[in-house]
N, CA, C and O atoms as a printed pandas DataFrame, in Angstrom:
     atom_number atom_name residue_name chain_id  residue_number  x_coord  y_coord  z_coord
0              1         N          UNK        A               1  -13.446    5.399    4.741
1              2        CA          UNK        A               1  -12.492    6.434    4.384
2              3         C          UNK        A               1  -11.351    6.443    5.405
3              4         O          UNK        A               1  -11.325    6.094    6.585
4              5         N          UNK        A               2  -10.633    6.831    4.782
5              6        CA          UNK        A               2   -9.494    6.734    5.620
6              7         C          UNK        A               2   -8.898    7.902    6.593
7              8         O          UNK        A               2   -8.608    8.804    5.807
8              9         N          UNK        A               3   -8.589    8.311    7.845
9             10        CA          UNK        A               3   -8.434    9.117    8.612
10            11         C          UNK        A               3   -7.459    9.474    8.811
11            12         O          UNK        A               3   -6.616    8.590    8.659
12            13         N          UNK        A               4   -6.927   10.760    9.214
13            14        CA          UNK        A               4   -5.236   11.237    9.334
14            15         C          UNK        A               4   -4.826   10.489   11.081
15            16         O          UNK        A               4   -3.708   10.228   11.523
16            17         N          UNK        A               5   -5.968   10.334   11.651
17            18        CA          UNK        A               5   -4.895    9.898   13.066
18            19         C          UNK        A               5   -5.543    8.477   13.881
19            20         O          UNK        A               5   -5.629    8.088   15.046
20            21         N          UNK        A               6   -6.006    7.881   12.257
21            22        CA          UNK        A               6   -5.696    6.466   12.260
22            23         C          UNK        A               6   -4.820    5.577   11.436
23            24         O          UNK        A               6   -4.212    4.592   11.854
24            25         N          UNK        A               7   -4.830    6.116   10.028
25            26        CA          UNK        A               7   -3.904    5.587    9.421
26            27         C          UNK        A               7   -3.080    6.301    8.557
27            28         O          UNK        A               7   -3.499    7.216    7.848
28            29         N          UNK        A               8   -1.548    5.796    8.597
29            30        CA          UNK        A               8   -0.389    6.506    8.309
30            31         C          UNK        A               8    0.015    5.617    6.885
31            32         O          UNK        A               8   -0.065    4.391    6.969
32            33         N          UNK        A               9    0.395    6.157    5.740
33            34        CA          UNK        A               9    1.066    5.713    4.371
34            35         C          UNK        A               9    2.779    5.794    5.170
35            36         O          UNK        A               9    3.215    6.808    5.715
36            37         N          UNK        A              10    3.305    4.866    5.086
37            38        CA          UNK        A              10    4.600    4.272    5.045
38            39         C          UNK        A              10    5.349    3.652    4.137
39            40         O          UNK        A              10    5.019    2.525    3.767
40            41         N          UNK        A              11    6.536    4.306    3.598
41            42        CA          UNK        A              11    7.580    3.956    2.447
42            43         C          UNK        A              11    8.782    3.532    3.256
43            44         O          UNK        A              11    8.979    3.769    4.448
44            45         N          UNK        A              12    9.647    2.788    2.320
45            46        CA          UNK        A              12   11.059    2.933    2.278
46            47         C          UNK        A              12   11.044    3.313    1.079
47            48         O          UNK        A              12   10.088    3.098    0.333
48            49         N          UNK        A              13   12.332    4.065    0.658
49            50        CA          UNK        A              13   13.206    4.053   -0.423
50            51         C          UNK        A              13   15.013    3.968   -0.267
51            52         O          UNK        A              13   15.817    4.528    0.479
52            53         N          UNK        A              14   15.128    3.002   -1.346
53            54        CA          UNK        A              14   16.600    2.566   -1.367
54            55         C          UNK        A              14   17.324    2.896   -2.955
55            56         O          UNK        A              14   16.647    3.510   -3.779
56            57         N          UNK        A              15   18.145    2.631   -3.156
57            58        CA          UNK        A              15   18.970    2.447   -4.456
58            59         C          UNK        A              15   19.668    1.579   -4.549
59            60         O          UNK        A              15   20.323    1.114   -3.615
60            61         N          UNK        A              16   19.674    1.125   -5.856
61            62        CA          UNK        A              16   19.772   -0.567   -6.162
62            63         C          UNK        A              16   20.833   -0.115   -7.270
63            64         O          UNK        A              16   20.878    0.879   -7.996
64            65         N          UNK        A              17   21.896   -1.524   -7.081
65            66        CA          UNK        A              17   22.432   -0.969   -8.177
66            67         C          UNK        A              17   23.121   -2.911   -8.538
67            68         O          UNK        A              17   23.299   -3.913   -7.845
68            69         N          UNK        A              18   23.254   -2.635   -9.632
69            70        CA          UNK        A              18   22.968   -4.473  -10.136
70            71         C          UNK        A              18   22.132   -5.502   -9.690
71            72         O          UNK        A              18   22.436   -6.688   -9.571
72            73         N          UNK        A              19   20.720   -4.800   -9.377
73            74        CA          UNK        A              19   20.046   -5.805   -8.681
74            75         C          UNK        A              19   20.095   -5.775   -7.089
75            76         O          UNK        A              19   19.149   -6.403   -6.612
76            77         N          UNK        A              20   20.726   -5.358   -6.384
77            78        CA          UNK        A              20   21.321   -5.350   -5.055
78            79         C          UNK        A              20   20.868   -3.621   -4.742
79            80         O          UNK        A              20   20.918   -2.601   -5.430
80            81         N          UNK        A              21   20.393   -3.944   -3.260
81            82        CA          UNK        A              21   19.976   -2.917   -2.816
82            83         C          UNK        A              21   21.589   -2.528   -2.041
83            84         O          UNK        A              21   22.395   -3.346   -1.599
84            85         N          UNK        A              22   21.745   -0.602   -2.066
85            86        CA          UNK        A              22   22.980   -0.292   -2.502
86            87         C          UNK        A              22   22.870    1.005   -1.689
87            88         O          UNK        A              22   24.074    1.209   -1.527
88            89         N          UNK        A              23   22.256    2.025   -1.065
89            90        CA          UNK        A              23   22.234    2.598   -0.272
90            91         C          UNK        A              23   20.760    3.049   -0.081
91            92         O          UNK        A              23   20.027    3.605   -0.899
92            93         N          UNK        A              24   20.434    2.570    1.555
93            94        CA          UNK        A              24   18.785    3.292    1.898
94            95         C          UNK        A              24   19.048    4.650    2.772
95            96         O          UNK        A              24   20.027    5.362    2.549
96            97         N          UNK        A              25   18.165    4.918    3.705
97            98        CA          UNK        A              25   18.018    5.823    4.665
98            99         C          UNK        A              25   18.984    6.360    4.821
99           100         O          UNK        A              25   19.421    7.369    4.268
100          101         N          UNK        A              26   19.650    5.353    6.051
101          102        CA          UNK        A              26   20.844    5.436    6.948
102          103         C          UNK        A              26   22.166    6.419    5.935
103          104         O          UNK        A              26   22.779    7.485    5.994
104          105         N          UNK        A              27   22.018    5.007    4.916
105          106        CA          UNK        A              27   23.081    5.575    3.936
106          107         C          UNK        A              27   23.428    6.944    3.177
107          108         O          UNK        A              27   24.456    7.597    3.000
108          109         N          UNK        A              28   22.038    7.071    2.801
109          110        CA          UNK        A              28   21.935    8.639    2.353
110          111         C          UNK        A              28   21.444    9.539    3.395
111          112         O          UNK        A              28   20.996   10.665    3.182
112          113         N          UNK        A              29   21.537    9.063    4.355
113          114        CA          UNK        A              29   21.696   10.778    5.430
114          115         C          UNK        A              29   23.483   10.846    5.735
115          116         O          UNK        A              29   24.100   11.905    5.853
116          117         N          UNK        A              30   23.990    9.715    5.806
117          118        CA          UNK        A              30   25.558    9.634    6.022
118          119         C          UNK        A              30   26.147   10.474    5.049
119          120         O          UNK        A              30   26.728   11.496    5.414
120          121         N          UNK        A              31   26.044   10.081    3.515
121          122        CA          UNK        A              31   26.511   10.924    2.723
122          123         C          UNK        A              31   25.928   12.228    2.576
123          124         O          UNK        A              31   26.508   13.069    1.889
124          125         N          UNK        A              32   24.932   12.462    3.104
125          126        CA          UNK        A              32   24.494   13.897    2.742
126          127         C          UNK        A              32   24.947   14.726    4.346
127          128         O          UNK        A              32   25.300   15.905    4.355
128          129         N          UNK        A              33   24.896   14.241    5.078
129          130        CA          UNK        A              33   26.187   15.131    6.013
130          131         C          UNK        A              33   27.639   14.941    5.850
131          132         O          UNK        A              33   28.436   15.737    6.346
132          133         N          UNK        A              34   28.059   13.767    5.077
133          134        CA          UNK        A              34   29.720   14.266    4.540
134          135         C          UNK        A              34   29.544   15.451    4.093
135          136         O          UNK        A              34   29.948   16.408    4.754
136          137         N          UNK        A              35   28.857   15.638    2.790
137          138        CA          UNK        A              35   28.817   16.734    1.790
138          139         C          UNK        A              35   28.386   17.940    2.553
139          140         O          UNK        A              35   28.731   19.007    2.046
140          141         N          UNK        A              36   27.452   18.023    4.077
141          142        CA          UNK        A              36   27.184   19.443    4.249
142          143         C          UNK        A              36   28.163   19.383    5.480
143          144         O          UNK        A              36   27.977   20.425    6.109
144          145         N          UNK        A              37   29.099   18.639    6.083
145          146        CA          UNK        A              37   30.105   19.290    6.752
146          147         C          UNK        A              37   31.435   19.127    6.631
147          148         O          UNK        A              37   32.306   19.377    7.465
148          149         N          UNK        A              38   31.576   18.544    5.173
149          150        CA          UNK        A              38   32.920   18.265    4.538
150          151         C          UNK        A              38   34.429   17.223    5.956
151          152         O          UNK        A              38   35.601   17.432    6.268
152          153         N          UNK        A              39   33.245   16.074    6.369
153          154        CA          UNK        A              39   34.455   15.575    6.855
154          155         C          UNK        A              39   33.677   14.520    7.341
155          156         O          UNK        A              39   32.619   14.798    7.906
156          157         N          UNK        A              40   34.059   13.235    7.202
157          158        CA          UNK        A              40   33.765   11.907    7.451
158          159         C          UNK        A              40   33.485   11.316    8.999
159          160         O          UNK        A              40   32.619   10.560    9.440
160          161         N          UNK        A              41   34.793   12.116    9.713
161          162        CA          UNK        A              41   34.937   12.140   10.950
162          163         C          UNK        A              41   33.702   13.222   11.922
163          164         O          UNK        A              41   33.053   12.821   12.888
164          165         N          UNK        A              42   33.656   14.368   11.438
165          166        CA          UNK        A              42   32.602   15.274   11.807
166          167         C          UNK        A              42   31.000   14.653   11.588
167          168         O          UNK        A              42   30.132   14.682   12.461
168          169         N          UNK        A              43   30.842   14.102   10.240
169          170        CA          UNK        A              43   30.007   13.135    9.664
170          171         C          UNK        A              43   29.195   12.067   10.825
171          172         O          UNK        A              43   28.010   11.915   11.121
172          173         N          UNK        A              44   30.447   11.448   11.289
173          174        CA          UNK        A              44   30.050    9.962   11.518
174          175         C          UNK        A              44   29.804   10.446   13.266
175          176         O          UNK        A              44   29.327    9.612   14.035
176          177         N          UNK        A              45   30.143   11.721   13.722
177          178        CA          UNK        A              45   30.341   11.903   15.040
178          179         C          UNK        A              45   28.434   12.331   14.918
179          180         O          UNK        A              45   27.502   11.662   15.364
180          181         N          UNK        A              46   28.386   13.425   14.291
181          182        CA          UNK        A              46   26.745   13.786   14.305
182          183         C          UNK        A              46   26.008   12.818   13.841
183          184         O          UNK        A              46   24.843   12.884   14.234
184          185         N          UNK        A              47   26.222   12.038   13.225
185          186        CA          UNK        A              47   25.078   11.133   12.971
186          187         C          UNK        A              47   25.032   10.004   13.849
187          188         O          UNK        A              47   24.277    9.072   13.570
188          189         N          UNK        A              48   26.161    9.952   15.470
189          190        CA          UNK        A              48   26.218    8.862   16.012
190          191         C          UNK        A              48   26.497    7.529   15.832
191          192         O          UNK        A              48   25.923    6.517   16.233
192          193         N          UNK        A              49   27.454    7.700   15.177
193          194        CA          UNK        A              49   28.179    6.406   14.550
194          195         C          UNK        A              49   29.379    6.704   14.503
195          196         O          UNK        A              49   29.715    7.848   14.195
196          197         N          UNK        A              50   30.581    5.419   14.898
197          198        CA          UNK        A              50   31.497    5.493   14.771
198          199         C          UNK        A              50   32.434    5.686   13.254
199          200         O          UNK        A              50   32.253    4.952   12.282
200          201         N          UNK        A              51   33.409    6.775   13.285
201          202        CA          UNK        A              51   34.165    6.807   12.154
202          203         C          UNK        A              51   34.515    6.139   11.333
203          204         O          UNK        A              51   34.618    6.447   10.146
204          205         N          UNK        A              52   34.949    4.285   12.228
205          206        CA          UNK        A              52   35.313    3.165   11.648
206          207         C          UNK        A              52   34.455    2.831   10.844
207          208         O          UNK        A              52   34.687    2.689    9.643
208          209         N          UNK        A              53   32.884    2.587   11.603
209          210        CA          UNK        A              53   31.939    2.073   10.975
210          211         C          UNK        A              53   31.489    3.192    9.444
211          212         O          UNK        A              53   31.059    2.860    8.339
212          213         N          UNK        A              54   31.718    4.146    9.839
213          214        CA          UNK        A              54   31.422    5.111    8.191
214          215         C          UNK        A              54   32.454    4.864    7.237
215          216         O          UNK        A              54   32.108    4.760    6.060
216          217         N          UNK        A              55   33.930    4.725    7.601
217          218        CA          UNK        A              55   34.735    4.374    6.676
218          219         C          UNK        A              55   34.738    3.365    6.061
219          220         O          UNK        A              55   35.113    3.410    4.890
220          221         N          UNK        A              56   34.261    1.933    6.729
221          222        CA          UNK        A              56   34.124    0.695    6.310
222          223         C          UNK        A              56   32.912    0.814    5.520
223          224         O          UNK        A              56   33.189    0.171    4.507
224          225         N          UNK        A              57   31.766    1.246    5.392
225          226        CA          UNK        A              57   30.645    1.851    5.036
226          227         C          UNK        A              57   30.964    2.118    3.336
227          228         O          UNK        A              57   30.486    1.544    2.358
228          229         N          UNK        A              58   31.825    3.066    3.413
229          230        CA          UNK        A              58   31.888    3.805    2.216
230          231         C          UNK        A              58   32.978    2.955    2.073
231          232         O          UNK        A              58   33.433    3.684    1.192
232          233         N          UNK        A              59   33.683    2.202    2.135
233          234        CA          UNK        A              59   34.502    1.473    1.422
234          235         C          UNK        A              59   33.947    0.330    0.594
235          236         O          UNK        A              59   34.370   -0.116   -0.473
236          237         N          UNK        A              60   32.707   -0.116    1.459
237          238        CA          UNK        A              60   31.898   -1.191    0.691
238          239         C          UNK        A              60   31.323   -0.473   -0.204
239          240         O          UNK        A              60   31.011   -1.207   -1.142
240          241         N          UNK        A              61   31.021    0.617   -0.390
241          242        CA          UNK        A              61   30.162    1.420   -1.158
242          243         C          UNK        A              61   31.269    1.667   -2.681
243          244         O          UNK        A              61   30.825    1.538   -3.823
244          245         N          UNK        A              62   32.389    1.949   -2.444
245          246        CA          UNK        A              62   33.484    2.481   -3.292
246          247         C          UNK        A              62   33.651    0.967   -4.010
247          248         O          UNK        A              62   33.688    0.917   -5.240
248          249         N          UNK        A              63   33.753   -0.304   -3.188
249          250        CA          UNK        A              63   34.239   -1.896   -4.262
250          251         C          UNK        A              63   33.027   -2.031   -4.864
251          252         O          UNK        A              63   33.150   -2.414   -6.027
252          253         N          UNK        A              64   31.849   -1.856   -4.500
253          254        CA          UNK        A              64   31.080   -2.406   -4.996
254          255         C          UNK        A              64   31.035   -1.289   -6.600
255          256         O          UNK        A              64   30.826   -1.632   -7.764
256          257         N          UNK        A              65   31.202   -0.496   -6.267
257          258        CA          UNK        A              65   30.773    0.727   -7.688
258          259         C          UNK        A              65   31.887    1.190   -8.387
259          260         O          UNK        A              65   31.706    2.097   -9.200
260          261         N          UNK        A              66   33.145    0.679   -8.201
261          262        CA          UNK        A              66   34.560    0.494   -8.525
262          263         C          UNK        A              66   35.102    1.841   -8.646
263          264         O          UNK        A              66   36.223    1.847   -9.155
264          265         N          UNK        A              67   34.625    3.022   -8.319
265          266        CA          UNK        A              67   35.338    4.071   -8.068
266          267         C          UNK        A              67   34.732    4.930   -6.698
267          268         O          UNK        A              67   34.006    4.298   -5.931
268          269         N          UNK        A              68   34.997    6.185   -6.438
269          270        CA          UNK        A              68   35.205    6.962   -5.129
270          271         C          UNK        A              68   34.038    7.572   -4.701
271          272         O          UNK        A              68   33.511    8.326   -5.519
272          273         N          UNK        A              69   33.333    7.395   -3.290
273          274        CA          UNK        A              69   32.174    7.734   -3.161
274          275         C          UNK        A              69   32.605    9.016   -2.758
275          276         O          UNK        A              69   31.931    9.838   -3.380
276          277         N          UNK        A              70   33.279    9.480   -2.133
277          278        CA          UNK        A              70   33.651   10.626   -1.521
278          279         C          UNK        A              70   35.296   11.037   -1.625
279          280         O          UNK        A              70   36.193   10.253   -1.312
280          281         N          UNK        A              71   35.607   12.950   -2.318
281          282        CA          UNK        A              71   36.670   12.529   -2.317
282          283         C          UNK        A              71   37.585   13.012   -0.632
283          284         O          UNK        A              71   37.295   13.870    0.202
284          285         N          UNK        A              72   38.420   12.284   -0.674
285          286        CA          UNK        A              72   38.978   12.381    0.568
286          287         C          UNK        A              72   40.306   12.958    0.585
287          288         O          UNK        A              72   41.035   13.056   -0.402
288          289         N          UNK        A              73   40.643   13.424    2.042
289          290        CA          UNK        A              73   42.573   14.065    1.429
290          291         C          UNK        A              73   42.912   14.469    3.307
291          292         O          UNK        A              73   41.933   14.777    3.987
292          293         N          UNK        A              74   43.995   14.433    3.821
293          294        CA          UNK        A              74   44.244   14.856    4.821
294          295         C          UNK        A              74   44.002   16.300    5.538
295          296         O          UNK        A              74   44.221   17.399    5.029
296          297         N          UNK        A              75   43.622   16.099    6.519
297          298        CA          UNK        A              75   42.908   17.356    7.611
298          299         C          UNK        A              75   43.635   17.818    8.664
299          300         O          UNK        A              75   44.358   17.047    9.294
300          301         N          UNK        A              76   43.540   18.990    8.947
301          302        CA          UNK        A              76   44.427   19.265   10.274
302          303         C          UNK        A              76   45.574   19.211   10.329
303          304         O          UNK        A              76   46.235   18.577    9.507
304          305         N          UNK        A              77   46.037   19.808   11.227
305          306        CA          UNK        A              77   47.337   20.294   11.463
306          307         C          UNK        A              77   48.541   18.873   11.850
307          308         O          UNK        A              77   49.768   18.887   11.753
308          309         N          UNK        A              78   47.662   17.792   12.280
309          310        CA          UNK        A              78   48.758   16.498   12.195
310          311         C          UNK        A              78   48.079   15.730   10.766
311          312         O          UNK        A              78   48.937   14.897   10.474
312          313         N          UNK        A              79   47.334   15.657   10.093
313          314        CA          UNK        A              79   46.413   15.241    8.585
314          315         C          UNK        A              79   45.605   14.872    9.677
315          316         O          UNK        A              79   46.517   14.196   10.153
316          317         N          UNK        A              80   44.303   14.656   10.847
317          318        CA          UNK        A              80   43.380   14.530   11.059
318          319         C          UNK        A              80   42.461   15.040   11.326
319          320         O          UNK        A              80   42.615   16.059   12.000
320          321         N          UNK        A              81   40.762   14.561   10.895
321          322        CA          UNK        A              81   39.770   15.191   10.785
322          323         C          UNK        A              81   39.615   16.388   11.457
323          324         O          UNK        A              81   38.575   17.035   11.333
């Protein structure tokens, strides 16, 4: 039989989209703090990743699925985040 503090059940889950795996983990905690702090830049700072790297991120995300993963628009008092 199997014991709680010997052995542990371990998953991934991803989303596939034409065959091609298309956002896992990483990916969907990224987008789910765009959406709970409404800013890419705020986003990519709490989740410890650079801005560049989230924008390039969701840009591969946007060619591959031919429209907008997130919508975006200028911030702040000069347009930044």
């Amino acid at each position: 039989m199997l014991t709680p503090n010997k052995h542990k059940l371990l998953f991934k889950l991803w989303l596939e989209y034409q065959g091609e795996p298309l956002i896992g983990k990483g990916g969907a905690e990224i987008l789910e703090t765009i959406k709970e702090v409404e800013s890419i830049s705020k986003a990519a700072k709490k989740a410890g990743m650079s801005y560049r790297y989230v924008w390039n991120y969701l840009a591969k995300l946007e060619k591959r699925l031919g429209e907008p993963v997130v919508k975006t628009f200028k911030g702040g008092s000069k347009g930044g985040g």
